[in-house]
C-alpha distance (Angstrom), angle and dihedral (degrees) to the residues before:
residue distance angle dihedral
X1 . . .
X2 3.72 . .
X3 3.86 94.1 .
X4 3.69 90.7 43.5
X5 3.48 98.1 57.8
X6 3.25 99.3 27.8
X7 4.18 84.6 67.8
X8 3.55 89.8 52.5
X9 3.47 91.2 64.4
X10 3.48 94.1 50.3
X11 3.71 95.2 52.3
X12 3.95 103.3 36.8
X13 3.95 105.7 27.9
X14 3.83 101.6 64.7
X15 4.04 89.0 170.4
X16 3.73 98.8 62.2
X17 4.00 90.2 -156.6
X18 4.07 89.8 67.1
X19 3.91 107.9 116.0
X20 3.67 97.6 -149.9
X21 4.33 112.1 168.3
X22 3.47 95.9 -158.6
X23 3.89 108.4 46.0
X24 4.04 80.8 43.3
X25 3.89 108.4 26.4
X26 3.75 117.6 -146.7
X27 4.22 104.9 -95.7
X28 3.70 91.0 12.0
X29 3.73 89.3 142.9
X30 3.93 93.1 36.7
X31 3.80 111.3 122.0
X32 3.94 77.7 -170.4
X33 3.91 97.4 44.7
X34 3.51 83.6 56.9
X35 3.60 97.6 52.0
X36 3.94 87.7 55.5
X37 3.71 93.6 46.6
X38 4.38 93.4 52.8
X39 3.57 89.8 38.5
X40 4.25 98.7 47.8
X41 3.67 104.8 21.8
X42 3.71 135.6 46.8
X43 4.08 104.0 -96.0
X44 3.53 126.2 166.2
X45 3.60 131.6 177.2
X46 3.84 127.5 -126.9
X47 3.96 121.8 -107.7
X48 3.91 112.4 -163.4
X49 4.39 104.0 165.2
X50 3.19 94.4 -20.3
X51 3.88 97.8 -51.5
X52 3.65 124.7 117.9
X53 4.33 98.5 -127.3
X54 3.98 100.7 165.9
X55 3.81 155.0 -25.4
X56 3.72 136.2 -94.7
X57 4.39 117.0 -162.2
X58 3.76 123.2 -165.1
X59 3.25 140.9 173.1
X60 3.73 130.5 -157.6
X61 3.45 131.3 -152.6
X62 3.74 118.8 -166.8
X63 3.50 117.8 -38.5
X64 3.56 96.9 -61.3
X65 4.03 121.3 43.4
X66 4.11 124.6 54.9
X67 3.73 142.2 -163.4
X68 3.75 136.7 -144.6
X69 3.68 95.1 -150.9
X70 4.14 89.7 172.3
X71 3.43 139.5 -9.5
X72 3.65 123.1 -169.8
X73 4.19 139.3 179.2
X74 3.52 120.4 -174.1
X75 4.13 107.0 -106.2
X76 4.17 88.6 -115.2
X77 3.93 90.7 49.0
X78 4.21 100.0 50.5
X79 3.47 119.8 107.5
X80 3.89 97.0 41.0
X81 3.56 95.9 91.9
X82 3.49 97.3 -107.2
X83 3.69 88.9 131.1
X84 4.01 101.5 61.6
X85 3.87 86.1 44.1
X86 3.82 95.8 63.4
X87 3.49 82.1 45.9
X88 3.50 99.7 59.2
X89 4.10 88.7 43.7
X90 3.67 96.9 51.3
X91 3.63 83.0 52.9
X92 4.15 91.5 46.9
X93 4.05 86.0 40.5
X94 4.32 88.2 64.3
X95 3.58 107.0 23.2
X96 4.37 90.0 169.4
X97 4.00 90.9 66.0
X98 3.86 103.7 97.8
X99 3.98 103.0 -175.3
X100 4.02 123.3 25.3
X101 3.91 126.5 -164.7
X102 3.48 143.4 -154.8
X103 4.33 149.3 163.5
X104 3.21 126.3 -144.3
X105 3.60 140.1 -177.5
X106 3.83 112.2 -81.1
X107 3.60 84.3 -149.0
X108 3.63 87.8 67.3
X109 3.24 117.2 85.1
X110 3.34 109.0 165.0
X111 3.85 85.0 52.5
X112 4.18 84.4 63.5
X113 3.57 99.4 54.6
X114 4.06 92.8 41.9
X115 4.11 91.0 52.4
X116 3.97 87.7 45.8
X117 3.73 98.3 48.8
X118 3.68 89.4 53.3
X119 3.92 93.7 50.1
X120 3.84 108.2 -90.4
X121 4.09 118.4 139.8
X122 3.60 115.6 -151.3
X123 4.10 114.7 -121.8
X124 3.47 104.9 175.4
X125 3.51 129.2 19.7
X126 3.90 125.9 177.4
X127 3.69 137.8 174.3
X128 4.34 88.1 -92.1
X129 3.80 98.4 27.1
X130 4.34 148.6 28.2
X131 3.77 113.1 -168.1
X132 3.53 118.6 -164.0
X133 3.72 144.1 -171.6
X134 3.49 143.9 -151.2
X135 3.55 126.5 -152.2
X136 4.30 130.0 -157.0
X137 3.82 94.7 -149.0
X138 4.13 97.5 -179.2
X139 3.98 82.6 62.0
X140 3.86 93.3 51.3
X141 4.01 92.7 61.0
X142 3.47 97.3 57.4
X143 3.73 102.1 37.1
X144 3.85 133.7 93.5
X145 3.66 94.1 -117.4
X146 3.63 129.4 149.0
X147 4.01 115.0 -150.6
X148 3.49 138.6 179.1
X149 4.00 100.1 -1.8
X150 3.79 128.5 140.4
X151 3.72 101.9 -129.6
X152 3.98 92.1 154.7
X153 4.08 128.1 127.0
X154 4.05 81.2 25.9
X155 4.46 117.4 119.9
X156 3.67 115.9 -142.4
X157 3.48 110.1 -156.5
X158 4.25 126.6 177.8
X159 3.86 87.4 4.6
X160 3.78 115.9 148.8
X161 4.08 99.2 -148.0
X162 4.24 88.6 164.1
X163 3.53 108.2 166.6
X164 3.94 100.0 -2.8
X165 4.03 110.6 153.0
X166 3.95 123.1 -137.0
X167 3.64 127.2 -156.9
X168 3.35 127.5 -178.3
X169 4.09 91.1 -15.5
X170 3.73 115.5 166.1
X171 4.28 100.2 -137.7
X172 3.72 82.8 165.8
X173 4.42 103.6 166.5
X174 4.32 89.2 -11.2
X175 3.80 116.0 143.3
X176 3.22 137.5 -134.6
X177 4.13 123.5 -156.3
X178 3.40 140.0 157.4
X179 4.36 86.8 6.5
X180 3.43 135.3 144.5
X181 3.65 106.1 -136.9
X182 3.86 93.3 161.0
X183 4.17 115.5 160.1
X184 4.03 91.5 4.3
X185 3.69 118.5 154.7
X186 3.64 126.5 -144.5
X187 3.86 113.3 -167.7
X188 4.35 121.4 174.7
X189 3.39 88.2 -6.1
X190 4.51 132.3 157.7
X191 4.08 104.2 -123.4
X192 3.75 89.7 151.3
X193 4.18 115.3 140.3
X194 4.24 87.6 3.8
X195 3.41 122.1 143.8
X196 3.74 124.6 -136.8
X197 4.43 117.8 -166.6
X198 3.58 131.8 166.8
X199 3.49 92.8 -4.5
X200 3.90 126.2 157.7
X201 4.19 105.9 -138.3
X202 4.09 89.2 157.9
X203 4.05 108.8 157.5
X204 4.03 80.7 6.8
X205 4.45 114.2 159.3
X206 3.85 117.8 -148.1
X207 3.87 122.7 176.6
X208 3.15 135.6 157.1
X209 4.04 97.2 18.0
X210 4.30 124.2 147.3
X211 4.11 95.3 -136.6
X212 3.53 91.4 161.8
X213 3.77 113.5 151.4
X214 3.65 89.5 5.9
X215 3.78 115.9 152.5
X216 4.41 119.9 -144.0
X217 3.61 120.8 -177.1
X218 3.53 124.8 169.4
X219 3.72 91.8 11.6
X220 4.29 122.0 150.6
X221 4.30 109.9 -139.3
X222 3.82 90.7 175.4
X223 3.83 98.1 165.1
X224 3.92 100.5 -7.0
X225 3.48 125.9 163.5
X226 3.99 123.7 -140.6
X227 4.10 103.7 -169.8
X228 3.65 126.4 164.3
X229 3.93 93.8 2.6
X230 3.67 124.0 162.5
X231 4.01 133.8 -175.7
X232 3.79 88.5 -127.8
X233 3.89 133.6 -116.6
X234 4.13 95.2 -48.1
X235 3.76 89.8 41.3
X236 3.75 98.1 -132.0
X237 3.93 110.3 -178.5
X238 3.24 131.8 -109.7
X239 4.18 125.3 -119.7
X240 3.39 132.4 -152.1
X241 3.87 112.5 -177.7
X242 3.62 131.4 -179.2
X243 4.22 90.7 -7.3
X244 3.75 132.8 157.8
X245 3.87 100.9 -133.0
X246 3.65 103.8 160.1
X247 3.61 125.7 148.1
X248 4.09 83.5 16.9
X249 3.94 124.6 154.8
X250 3.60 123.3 -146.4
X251 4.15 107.2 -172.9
X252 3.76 133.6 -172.9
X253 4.06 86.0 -20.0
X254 3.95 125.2 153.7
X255 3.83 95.1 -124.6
X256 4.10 90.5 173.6
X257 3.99 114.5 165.8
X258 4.01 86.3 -7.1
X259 3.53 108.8 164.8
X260 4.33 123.7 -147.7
X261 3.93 113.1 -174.1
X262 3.84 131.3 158.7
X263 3.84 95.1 11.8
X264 3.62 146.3 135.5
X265 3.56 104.6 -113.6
X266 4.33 95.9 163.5
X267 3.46 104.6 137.8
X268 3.95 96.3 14.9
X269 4.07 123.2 142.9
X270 3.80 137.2 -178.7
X271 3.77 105.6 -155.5
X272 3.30 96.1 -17.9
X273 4.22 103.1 -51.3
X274 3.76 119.1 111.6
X275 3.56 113.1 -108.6
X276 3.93 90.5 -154.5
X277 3.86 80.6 53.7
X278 3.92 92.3 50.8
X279 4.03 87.6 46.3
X280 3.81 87.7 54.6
X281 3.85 92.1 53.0
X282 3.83 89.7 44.8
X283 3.93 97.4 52.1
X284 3.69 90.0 46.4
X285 3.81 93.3 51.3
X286 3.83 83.4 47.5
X287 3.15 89.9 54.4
X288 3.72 106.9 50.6
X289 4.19 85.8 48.2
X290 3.71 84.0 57.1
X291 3.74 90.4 65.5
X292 3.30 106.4 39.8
């Protein structure tokens, strides 16, 4: 993946300083990144005699909508239609999803021409990015779907809607009280400026999310994991005011300049040592400065 993408830069980013997602993917050199992605999303590897030449990441939503999250070909196995035949199998592999999306690069124009050919229709295209979409029209005719109705500014009330799918749904400002939205699965999705209260998200899974500047009061992290966390590009810092943290593990962390005032700290270690125990040895070497 790595040498695959990191040839795409060379070819299609002629300013090196262009931040451009798809040509280089977030975490594409991320042994952990990877981990996440074969463990949470549907990522198979590409055999060509016996050889393992690239990747192919989906997501799937439901029963009835798919993702190409990230195809790749090693450089010295392109142009041997390798590409269009994982295609076709990922299609084979879930024969249920009736329209697939993508983005690519804009840049990439060789990309545009190889989504087209195998049926894609571009529906957004900016100066950075095209995303396309393919739609499975036999399935359409003979499902229960609803399309292209305005069903805003209307309240649903008592409505069993177990198991519905939504693709690209604008929910823009809609509420939800009083719901049971147990086991549902948001994928790609616009969360920005929502507000979350009295909510139950007990044995919950979030990966991959942008909280940044992101405010949580009130909020229970019995037995939470944080793994492969950053601060972001600007590094802005994290707080953690008035929180009950005991019996908490920090592990192979970059705690630089981190600052701990007006806490408990009984019981607290640093690989391994007491930090009571360090205090002790760093009042008493006050001390003996003092009278000298």
């Amino acid at each position: 993946m790595k040498k695959t993408f990191d040839e795409e830069a060379k070819r299609w980013l002629i300013d090196q300083e262009i931040v451009d997602c798809n040509i280089q993917p977030p975490g594409y050199t991320s042994v952990e990144m990877t981990k996440y992605m074969i463990e949470e999303l549907s990522y198979y590897k590409i055999i060509y005699k016996e050889a393992i030449v690239g990747g192919v990441i989906v997501t799937i939503t439901g029963k009835s909508y798919g993702r190409i999250d990230r195809i790749y070909v090693d450089p010295d196995f392109q142009n041997l239609k390798i590409g269009s035949r994982v295609m076709e199998l990922i299609e084979e592999k879930f024969p249920s999803v009736r329209q697939w999306d993508l983005e690519t690069s804009s840049r990439q124009l060789n990309n545009h021409h190889f989504y087209e050919k195998l049926g894609y229709k571009t529906i957004f295209k900016s100066e950075d990015e095209f995303c396309y979409i393919k739609r499975k029209e036999s399935l359409t005719k003979s499902d229960n779907s609803v399309e292209n109705h305005d069903i805003s500014n209307k309240p649903y009330e008592n409505c069993d809607m177990a198991y519905t799918e939504w693709y690209q749904v604008n929910l823009e400002e809609s509420s939800f009280s009083n719901s049971n939205l147990r086991s549902t699965h948001f994928s790609n999705c616009n969360l920005s400026q929502s507000k979350f209260q009295n909510i139950n998200l007990k044995h919950s899974y979030f990966a991959d999310l942008n909280l940044s500047f992101s405010n949580m009061r009130l909020v229970t992290l019995a037995g939470i994991e944080f793994m492969d966390t950053n601060l972001g590009d600007d590094k802005n810092p994290i707080s953690f005011v008035r929180c009950d943290l005991q019996e908490s593990k920090i592990r192979n962390c970059d705690l630089s300049n981190l600052e701990i005032t007006e806490s408990e700290i009984t019981g607290m270690k640093i690989n391994g040592i007491s930090v009571e125990k360090l205090f002790e040895v760093y009042n008493r070497e006050l001390k003996k400065e003092s009278f000298e």
